[in-house]
C-alpha positions, 0 to 999 in steps of 0.5 A: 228501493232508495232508486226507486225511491230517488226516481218518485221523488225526482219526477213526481213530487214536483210542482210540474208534476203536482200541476199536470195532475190538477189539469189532469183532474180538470181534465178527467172531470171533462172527460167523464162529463161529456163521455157521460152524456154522449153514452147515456143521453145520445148514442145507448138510445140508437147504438150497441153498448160496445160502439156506443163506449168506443165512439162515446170515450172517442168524442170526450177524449178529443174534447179533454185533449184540446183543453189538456194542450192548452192548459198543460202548454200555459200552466204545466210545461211552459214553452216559450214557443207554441207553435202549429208543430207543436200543437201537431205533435202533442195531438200525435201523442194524443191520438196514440192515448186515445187509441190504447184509451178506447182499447182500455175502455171497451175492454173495462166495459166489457168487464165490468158488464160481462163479468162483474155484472154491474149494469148501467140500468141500475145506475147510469155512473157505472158508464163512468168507471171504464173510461176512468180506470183507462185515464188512471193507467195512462197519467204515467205514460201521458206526463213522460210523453208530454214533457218529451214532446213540449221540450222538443219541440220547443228547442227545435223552434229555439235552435232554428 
């Protein structure tokens, strides 16, 4: 227990980790925004409920990721060097969290629908509880990555 206790301590009651969580509710909060209009506004008119999470979570995930990288680059992990590489990298690791993201979400959508029965006809912020239970899940994964990624590809640039 005191392990594990030494590890929380160690990674997340810290100052980076308090930040990357406040960019994180910025983030979540874009997130949810622009999921919330491309489901309810733009594609539920013209598309299935499962494309329409899938394709909704995909076009606000890609809009909070470039924010993510900016902020988190600025105010979280500070690298002295921010390059296209970089950039680069950290959208790899992105692109990985949106594929396990939109598997999550429409997972989540359908059992919330399915199987709890919620309907989004009821109320239209029911939409909203998929992709954020699939961002909650990802906050671990997302840091530990993050902080990797930044501080390797910042020394790679500062070795050469």
């Amino acid at each position: 227990m005191k392990k594990l206790w030494l590890f929380v301590r160690k990674n997340f009651l810290t100052k980076k980790f308090l930040i990357f969580c406040l960019v994180g509710v910025i983030n979540t909060a874009i997130h949810m925004s622009v999921y919330y209009a491309f489901y309810n506004k733009v594609l539920i008119p013209v598309l299935s409920t499962g494309w329409s999470s899938f394709i909704s979570n995909t076009i606000a995930f890609v809009s909070a990721s470039i924010f993510s990288y900016f902020a988190n680059a600025f105010f979280t992990f500070k690298p002295k060097n921010k390059t296209a590489m970089q950039f680069t990298a950290v959208m790899t690791v992105f692109l990985a969290r949106l594929l396990i993201s939109d598997l999550l979400t429409t997972g989540f959508d359908f059992i919330i629908q399915d199987w709890i029965g919620l309907s989004y006809d009821q109320n239209s912020l029911y939409s909203i509880i998929a992709p954020f239970l699939a961002s909650a899940l990802l906050i671990p994964i997302a840091y530990f990555a993050l902080d990797y990624v930044f501080h390797k590809t910042d020394r790679k640039k500062t070795t050469n």
